[in-house]
C-alpha positions in Angstrom: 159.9 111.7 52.7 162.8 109.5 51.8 161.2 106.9 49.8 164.4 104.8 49.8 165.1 104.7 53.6 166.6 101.3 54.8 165.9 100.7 58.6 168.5 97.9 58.6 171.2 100.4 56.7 169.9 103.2 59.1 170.4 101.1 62.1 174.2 100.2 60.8 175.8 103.3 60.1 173.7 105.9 63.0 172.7 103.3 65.7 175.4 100.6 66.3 178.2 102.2 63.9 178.9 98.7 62.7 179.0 97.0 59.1 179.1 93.7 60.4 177.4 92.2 63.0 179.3 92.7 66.6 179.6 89.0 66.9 180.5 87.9 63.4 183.9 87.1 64.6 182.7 84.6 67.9 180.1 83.1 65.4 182.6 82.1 62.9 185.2 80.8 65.9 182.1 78.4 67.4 180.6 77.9 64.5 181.8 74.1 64.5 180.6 73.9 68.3 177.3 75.7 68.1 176.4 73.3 64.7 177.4 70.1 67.0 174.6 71.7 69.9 171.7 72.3 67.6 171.6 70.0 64.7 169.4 67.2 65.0 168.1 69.2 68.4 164.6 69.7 69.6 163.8 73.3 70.5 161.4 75.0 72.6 161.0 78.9 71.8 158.9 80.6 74.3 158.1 84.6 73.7 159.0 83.7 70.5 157.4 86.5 68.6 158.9 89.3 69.8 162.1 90.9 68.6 164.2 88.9 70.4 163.1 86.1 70.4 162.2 86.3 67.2 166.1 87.0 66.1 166.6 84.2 68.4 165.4 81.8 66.1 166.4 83.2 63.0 170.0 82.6 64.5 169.1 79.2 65.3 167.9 78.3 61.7 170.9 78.9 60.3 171.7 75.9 61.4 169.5 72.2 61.2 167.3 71.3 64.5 164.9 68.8 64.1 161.7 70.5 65.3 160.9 73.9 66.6 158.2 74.7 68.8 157.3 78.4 69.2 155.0 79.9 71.8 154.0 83.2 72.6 150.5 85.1 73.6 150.7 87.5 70.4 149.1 85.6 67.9 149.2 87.9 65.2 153.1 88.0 66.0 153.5 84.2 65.5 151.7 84.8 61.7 153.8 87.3 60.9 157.0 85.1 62.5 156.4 82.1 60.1 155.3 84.2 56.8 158.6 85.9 57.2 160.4 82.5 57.8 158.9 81.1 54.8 159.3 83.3 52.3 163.1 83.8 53.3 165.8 82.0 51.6 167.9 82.3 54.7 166.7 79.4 57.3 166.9 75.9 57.4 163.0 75.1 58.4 162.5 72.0 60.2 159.9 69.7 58.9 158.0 69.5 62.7 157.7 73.5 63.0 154.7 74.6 65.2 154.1 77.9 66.1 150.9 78.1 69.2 149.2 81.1 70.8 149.7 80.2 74.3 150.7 81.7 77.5 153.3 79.3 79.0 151.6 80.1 82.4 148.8 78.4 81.3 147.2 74.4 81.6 147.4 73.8 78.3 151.1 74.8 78.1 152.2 72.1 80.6 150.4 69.5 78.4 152.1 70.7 75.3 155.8 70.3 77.1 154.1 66.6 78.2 152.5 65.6 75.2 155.7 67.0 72.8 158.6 66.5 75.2 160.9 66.7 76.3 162.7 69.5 74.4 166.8 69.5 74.0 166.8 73.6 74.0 164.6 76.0 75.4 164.3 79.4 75.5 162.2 81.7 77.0 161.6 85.5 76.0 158.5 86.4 77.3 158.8 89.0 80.2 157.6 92.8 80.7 160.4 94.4 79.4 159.5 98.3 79.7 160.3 100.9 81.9 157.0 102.2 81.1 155.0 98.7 81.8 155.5 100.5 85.6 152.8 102.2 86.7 150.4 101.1 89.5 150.1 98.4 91.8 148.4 96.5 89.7 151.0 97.0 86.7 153.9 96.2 89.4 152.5 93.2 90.5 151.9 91.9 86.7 155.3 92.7 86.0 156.7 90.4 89.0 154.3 88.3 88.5 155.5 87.0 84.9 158.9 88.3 85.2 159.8 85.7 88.5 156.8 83.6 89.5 156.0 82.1 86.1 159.5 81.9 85.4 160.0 79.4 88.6 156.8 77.7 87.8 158.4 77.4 84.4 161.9 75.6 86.0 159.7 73.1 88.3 157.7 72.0 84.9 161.4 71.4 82.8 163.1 69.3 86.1 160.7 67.1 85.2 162.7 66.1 82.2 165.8 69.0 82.2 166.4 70.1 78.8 170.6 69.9 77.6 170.0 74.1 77.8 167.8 76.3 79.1 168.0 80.1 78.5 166.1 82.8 80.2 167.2 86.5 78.8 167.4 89.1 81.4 168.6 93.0 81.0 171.1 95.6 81.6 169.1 96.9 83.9 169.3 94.4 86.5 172.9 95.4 87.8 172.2 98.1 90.1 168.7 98.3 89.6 166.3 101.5 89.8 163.1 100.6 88.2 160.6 97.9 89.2 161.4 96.2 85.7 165.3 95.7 86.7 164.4 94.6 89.9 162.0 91.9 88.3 164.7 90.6 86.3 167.3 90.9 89.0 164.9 88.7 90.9 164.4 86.4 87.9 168.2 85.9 88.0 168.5 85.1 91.6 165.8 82.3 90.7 167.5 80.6 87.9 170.7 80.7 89.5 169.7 78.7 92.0 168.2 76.4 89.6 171.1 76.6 87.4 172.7 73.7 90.1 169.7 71.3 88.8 169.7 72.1 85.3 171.7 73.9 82.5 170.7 76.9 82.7 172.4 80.7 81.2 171.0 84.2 81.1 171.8 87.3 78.9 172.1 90.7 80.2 170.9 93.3 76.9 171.2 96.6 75.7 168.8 98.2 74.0 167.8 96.8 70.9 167.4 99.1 68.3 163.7 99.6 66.7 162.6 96.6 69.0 158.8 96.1 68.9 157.3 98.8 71.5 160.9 100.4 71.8 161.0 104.3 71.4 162.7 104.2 68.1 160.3 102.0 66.8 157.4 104.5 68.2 159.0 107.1 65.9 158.4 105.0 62.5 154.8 105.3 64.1 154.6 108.3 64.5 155.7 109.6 61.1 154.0 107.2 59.6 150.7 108.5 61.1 151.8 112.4 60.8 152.5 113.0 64.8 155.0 114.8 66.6 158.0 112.7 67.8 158.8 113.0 72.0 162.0 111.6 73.8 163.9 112.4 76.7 167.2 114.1 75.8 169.1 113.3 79.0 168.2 109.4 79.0 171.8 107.4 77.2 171.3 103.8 75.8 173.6 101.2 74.5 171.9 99.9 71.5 172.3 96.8 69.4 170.6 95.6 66.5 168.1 93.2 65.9 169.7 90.6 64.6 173.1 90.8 66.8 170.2 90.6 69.7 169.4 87.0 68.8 173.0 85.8 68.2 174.2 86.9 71.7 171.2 84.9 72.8 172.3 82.0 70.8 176.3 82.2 72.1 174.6 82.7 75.6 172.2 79.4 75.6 174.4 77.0 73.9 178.0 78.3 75.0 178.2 79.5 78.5 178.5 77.2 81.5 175.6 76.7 83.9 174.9 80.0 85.8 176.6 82.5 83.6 175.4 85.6 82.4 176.2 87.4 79.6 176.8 90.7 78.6 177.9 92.5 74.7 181.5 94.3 75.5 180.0 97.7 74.1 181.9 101.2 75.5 180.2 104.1 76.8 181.7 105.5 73.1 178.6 103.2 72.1 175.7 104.9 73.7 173.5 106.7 71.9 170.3 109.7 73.2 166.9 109.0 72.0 166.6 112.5 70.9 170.1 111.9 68.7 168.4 109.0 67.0 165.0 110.7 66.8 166.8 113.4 64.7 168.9 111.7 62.2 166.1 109.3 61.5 163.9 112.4 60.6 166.5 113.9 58.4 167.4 110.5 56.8 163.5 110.6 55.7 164.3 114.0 54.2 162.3 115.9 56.7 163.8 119.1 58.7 163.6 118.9 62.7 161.5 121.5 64.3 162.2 121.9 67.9 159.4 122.4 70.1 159.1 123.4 74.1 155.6 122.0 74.5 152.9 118.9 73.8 150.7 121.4 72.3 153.4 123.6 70.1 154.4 120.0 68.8 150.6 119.8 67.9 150.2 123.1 66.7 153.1 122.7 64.2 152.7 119.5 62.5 148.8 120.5 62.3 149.5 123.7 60.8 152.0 121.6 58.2 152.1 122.8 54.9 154.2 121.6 52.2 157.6 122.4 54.0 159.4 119.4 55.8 159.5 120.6 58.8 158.5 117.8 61.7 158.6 118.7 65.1 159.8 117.1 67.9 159.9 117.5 71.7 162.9 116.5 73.1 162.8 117.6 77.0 164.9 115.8 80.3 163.7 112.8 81.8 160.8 112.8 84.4 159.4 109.9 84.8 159.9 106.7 87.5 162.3 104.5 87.0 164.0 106.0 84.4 168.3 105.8 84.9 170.2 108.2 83.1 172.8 105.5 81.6 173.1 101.7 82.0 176.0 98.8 83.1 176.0 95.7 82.4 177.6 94.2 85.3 178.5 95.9 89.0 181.7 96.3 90.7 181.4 93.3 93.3 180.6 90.7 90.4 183.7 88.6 88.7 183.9 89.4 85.0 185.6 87.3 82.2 186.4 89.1 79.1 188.7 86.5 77.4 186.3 83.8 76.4 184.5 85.4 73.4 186.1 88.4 71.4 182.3 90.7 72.0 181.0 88.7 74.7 181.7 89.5 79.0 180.4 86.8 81.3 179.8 87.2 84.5 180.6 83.8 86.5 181.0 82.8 89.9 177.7 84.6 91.0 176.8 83.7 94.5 174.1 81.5 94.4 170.8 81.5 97.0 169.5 77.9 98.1 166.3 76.3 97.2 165.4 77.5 100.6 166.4 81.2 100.2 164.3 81.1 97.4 161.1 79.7 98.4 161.2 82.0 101.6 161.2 85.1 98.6 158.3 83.4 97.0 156.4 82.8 100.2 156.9 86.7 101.2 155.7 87.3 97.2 152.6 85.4 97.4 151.4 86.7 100.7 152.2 90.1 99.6 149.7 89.5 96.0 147.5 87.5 97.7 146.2 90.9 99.8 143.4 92.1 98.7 145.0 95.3 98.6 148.7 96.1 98.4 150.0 99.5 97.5 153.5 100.0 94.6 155.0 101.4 97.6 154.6 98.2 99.8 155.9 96.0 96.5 158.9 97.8 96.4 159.7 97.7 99.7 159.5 94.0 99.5 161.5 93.3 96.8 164.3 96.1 98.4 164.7 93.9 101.0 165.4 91.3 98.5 167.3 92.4 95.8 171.1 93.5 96.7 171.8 97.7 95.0 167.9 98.1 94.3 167.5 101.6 94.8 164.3 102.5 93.3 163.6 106.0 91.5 159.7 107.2 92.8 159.2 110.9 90.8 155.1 109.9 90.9 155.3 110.2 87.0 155.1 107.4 84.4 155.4 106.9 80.5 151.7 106.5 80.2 151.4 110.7 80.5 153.2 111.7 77.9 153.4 111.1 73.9 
């Protein structure tokens, strides 16, 4: 194995193709603009130990708020999150910086906004971002439930005393949805938009981001690292972007846009990567020699059977499973687009927005749907087809959850 292996370096010249981050240029232009927005700012950071959110705020301390509060249910994360701040050169800590394991769903959340409020910025991360996380009824359910409901219970808390900016980050896979996950976070957008007319409010649309925590990529480190066969779907093509430009396009998104837009990374289908390409170049960057394999159990077979030749085996086989779109867009045909604001930055604008009514007749049909005692994935997703515009869910009665 390639004892000198740089993920960052890796990620550069196999995954985005770029020396420089793909916003460096819109960064420099606001730089003036974003420092007037932040310094001397309160922040709120919730989901803010995940990889986004985490590269969030490492954007954001590179400039001066006055006090950070970061929240998020993965306590370990939040250890890790302030360790690496603090023994990095890089950030400008705030002297009020306090990181909490707590669900923002939760009682104790609402008197932390009360108690420590209000908050100039906030931005939330936490969601159920995987394809994956669909499953069951029950999973489905869990997935709508924090993806939209606690995001509105979230907006009625903050009108209490609007923030100057609220962020919410959504996903590419909310234009034209085909999984339960877009379709949560198509939902979630129809939501804050409607909200957006109350308060300050923007949203990001993503790509992948590369070697995000639970991300495939970042299941191959795993894997090696434990000495077990790699598996990816060969047919499934991603836009990918790094870590670190994931937090930036956050950062241009929540203190740039106007109320209600949505933003998306100008990346070309010349962009997209296979998670079998990046499967194999990360196995030969490690110095190992990929061995193709047609089954589970051959995979198995060979890496058990290892002896001191570097061959690693990998199954790389179509796509079967629910959900699961064979390429991604960031926007759809029927939305208006603006590609002259920012030089790597679309926006979509204009979006037609449901009243406060519209809405709480969706949450109405939501709650009585969950409050059943029993309610099948099938009944959920006809619900939320007859809410979401394009949702056009792929069934194939196979999930994530039965394979490696």
């Amino acid at each position: 194995m390639n004892k000198n292996f740089n993920l960052t370096n890796f990620i550069k010249e196999y995954i985005t193709e770029r020396k420089e981050s793909l916003l460096a240029k819109d960064l420099k232009s606001y730089h003036n603009e974003l420092a007037k927005r932040i310094n001397r700012k309160s922040v709120l950071v919730i989901g803010g130990a995940g990889t986004i959110g985490s590269s969030f705020i490492k954007a954001l301390l590179k400039f001066e708020p006055s006090k950070l509060y970061v929240v998020d249910i993965n306590e370990n994360g939040l250890a890790e999150l302030v360790r690496d701040l603090r023994s990095s050169g890089d950030y400008n800590i705030p002297m009020e910086l306090k990181l909490y394991p707590i669900n923002f769903s939760d009682k104790v959340f609402e008197k932390l906004i009360i108690g420590e409020g209000p908050f100039d910025i906030v931005a939330n991360f936490a969601a159920h971002k995987h394809v994956r996380s669909e499953k069951d009824q029950y999973s489905v359910e869990a997935m709508v439930e924090n993806n939209v409901l606690k995001t509105k219970k979230l907006l009625n808390q903050l009108l209490e005393n609007p923030p100057e900016r609220f962020f919410c980050v959504s996903t590419d896979k909310a234009a034209n949805p085909v999984n339960i996950m877009g379709a949560s976070k198509k939902l979630m957008e129809e939501v804050i938009m409607a909200y957006s007319k109350k308060m300050h409010i923007t949203t990001a649309r993503f790509a992948n981001v590369a070697f995000s925590n639970g991300s495939l990529p970042d299941a191959f480190l795993k894997r090696i690292e434990k000495r077990q066969p790699l598996s990816a779907p060969s047919d499934v093509i991603r836009y990918f972007v790094s870590p670190e430009e994931s937090g930036q396009i956050c950062l241009l998104a929540c203190l740039l846009g106007d109320s209600g837009n949505i933003f998306f990374p100008k990346l070309t289908k010349q962009d997209m990567k296979t998670f079998s390409y990046i499967g194999e170049k990360l196995l030969q960057e490690m110095g190992y020699k990929v061995a193709f394999a047609s089954s589970e159990n051959e995979a198995k077979r060979i890496i058990k059977n290892r002896s001191a030749n570097n061959d690693y085996p990998v199954l790389f086989s179509p796509s079967s499973t629910s959900g699961e779109k064979p390429f991604e867009e960031f926007y759809t045909e029927n939305e208006e687009i603006d590609l002259k604001t920012f030089s790597k930055l679309g926006i979509i604008k204009n979006k037609a927005q449901k009243s406060f009514s519209e809405i709480e007749k969706i949450f109405e049909k939501l709650y009585a749907l969950f409050d059943q005692q029993e309610v099948t994935k099938a009944e959920i997703v006809k619900v939320l087809s007859g809410m979401i515009t394009n949702f056009s869910h792929i069934e194939t009665g196979e999930n994530l959850d039965q394979k490696m």
